[in-house]
Residue, then its C-alpha position, 0 to 999 in steps of 0.5 A: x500500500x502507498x500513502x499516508x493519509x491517516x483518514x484512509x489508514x484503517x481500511x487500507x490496512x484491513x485489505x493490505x496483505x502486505x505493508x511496508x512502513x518506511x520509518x525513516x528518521x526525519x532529517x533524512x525526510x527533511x533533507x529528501x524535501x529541501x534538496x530538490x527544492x533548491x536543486x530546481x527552483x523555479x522550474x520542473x523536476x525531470x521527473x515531474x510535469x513541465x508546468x508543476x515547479x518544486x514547491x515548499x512551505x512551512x506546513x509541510x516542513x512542520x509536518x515531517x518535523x512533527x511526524x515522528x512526535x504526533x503520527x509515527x506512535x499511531x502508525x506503528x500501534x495500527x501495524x501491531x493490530x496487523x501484524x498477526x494477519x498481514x506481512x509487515x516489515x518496516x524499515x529504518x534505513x535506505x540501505x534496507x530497501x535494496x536488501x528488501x527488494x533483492x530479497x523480494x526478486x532474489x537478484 
């Protein structure tokens, strides 16, 4: 499943089979977030549509700051509810998702 919208959560949770939760730190997040923001101010990402340029405020930014305080306790009390019946597997690291992803595709 994709997504973090917290309104949908419940019901996408009870039809996934499996879910993986990135549960990166939010400096990472929060350096993904401002990188590109400077990289391509004033103009499209390469992999973005050439009329949508890079934004960024401050409710966003306070809303990748706040996550780990506000949302992340919640997320992870649902995935224990979970986890009896689905595949979760939550990952704290990058280097995680490529030993993920090989172990899914055995490459």
């Amino acid at each position: 499943m994709d997504g973090n919208y917290g309104g949908t959560l419940d019901v996408r949770l009870s039809v996934a089979n499996t879910i993986v939760f990135l549960d990166f730190p939010r400096i990472l997040c929060l350096s993904r977030v401002i990188k590109p923001r400077f990289m391509y101010a004033r103009q499209s990402r390469p992999d973005m549509a050439s009329d949508c340029p890079e934004r960024l405020n401050w409710q966003f930014l306070k809303y990748i700051w706040s996550y780990p305080i506000i949302r992340r306790r919640g997320i992870l009390e649902n995935l224990s509810q979970v986890m009896l019946n689905q595949q979760v597997t939550i990952l704290r690291k990058p280097t995680q998702i490529i030993d993920f992803l090989q172990n899914i595709f055995h490459y």
